[in-house]
C-alpha positions in Angstrom: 6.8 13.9 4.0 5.3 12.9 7.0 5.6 9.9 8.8 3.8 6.6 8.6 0.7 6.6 11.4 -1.5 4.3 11.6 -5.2 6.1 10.7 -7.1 3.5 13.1 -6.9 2.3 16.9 -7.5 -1.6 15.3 -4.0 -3.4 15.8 -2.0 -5.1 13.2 -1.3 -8.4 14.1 2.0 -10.6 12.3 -0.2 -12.3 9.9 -1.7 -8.9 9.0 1.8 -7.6 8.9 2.7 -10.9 6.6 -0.3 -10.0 4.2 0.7 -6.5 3.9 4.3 -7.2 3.7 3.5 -9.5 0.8 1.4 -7.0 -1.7 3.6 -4.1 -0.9 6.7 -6.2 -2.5 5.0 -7.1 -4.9 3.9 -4.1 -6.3 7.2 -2.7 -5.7 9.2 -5.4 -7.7 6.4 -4.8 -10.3 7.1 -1.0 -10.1 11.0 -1.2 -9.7 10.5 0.7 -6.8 12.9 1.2 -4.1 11.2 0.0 -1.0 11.9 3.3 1.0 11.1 5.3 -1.8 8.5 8.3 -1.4 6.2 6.4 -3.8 6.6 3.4 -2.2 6.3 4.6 1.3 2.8 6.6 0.0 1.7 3.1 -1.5 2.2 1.5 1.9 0.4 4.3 3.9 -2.4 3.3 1.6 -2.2 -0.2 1.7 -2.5 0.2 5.6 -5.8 2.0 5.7 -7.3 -0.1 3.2 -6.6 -3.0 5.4 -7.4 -1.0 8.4 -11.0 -0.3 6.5 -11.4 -3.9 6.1 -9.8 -5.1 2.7 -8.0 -7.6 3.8 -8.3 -9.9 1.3 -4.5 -10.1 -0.9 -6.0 -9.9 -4.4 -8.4 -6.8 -3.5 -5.1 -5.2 -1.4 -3.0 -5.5 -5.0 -6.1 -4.0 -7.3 -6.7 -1.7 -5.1 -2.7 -0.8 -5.0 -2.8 -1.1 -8.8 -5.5 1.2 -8.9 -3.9 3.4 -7.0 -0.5 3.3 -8.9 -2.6 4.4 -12.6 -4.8 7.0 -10.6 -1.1 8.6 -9.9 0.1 8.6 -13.2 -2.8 9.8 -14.7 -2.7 13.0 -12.1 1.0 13.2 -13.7 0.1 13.1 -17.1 -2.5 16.0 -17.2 
């Protein structure tokens, strides 16, 4: 896997950080994910560029996650 790179030159500041923090444990603890999982860690390179592309709003950041999460296990199921 590779690692985590930020896909944009826009900075993360620590309330962005805070947001982000905030909908990626959630949708692990709804998950059961380990937080350093491979899912988890492909969720939050997500989650970053979504923010980075200007979702910054929580409640879009967790649809968007959830949406994310069922497009996956669709792929798995066919």
């Amino acid at each position: 896997m590779r690692p985590l790179q930020a896909s944009s030159d826009v900075p993360l500041l620590p309330e962005d950080l805070d947001t982000l923090q905030r909908v990626f444990d959630r949708l692990c603890n709804e998950h059961r994910w380990p937080r350093d999982s491979a899912f988890a860690q492909r969720y939050g390179r997500m989650l970053i560029e979504a923010y980075q592309a200007g979702t910054t709003n929580e409640l879009h950041l967790l649809m968007a996650g959830r949406s994310f999460v069922r497009s996956r296990e669709a792929r798995r199921t066919v």
